[in-house]
N, C-alpha and C positions, 0 to 999 in steps of 0.2 A: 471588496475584500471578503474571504470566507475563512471563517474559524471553523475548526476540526479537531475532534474529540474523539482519540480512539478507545475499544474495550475489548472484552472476550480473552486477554489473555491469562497465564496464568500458570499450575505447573500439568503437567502430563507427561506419564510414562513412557518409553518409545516405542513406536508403532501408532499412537494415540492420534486423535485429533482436536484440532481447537478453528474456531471461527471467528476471526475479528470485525469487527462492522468501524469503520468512518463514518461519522455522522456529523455533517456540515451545516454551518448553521451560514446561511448565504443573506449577502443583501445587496439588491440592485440586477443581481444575476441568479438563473435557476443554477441547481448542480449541472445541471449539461451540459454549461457553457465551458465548464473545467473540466480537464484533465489528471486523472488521482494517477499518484503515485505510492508504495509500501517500499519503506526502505529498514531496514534492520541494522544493530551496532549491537555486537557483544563487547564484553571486559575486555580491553586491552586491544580490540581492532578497527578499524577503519568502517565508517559507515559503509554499507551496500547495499544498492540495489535489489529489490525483489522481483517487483512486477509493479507493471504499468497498465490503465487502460483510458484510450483515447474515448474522450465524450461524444463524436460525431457517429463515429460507425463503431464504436465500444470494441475496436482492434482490441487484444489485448498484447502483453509480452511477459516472459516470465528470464531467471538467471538460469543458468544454464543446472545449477544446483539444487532449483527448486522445479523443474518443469518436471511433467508427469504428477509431483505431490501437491504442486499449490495449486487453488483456482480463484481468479481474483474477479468479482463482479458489482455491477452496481445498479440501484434502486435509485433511478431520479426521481421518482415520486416520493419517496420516504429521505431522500438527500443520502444514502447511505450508499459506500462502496464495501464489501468484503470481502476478505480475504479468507478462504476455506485452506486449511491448512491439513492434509490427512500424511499418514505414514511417518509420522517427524522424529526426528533423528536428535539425538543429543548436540550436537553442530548446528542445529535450529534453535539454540539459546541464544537471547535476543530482546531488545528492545525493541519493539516493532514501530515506525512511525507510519502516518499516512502523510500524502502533502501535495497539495493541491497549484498548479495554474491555469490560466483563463487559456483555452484550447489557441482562439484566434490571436493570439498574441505571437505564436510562436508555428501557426500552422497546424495539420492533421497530420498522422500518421506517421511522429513522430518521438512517442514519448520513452521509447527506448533509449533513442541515442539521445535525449533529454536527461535522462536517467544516469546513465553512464557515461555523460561527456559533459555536462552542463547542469546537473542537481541541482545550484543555487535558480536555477532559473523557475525553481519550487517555491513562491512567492510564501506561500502558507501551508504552513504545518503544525500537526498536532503536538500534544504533551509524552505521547509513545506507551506502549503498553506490555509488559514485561512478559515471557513465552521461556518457562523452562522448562526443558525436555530431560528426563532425569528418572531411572528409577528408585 
């Protein structure tokens, strides 16, 4: 089981940027063996998908709404995945979670459509960390 602890968010102007870090606290398995996901939920909508990145060959994916502004990477040595977030829109207000499963459980190369077809199969997930874009 790995607990996940997000931070870095916060308020920012638009155009600004904000960096989240996931920080895993793992036992029995490194971070590598899992696959992070960042999923976001504003007031009043439906959780969504951000971006994903596979632990094997650290694929990444992002939503079609985020690609070009977000970059999502991780530090297995430090257990930490982030999420760089630049150019951010007032529409990137959000509750950001991270959330974690164990790669071979489910295969490689597949955290997208994990993402977007199968979420629950995100065993562990964080507390979420709040991102208002707002001048």
């Amino acid at each position: 089981q790995v607990q996940l602890v997000e931070s870095g968010g916060g308020l920012v102007q638009p155009g600004g940027s904000l960096r989240l870090s996931c920080v895993a606290s793992v036992s029995g398995f490194t971070l590598g063996a899992y696959t992070i996901g960042w999923f976001r939920q504003a007031p009043g909508k439906e959780r969504e998908g951000v971006s994903c990145i596979d632990s094997s060959d650290g694929r990444t994916s992002y939503a079609d709404s985020v690609k070009g502004r977000f970059t999502i990477s991780r530090d297995n040595a430090k257990n930490t995945v982030y999420l760089q977030m630049n150019s951010l829109k007032p529409e990137d207000t959000a509750v950001y979670y991270c959330a974690a499963y164990v790669t071979r459980a489910l295969g490689t190369g597949v955290c997208w459509w994990v993402v977007t077809t199968a979420p629950t199969a995100f065993g562990s997930w964080g507390q979420g960390t709040q991102v208002t874009v707002s001048s």
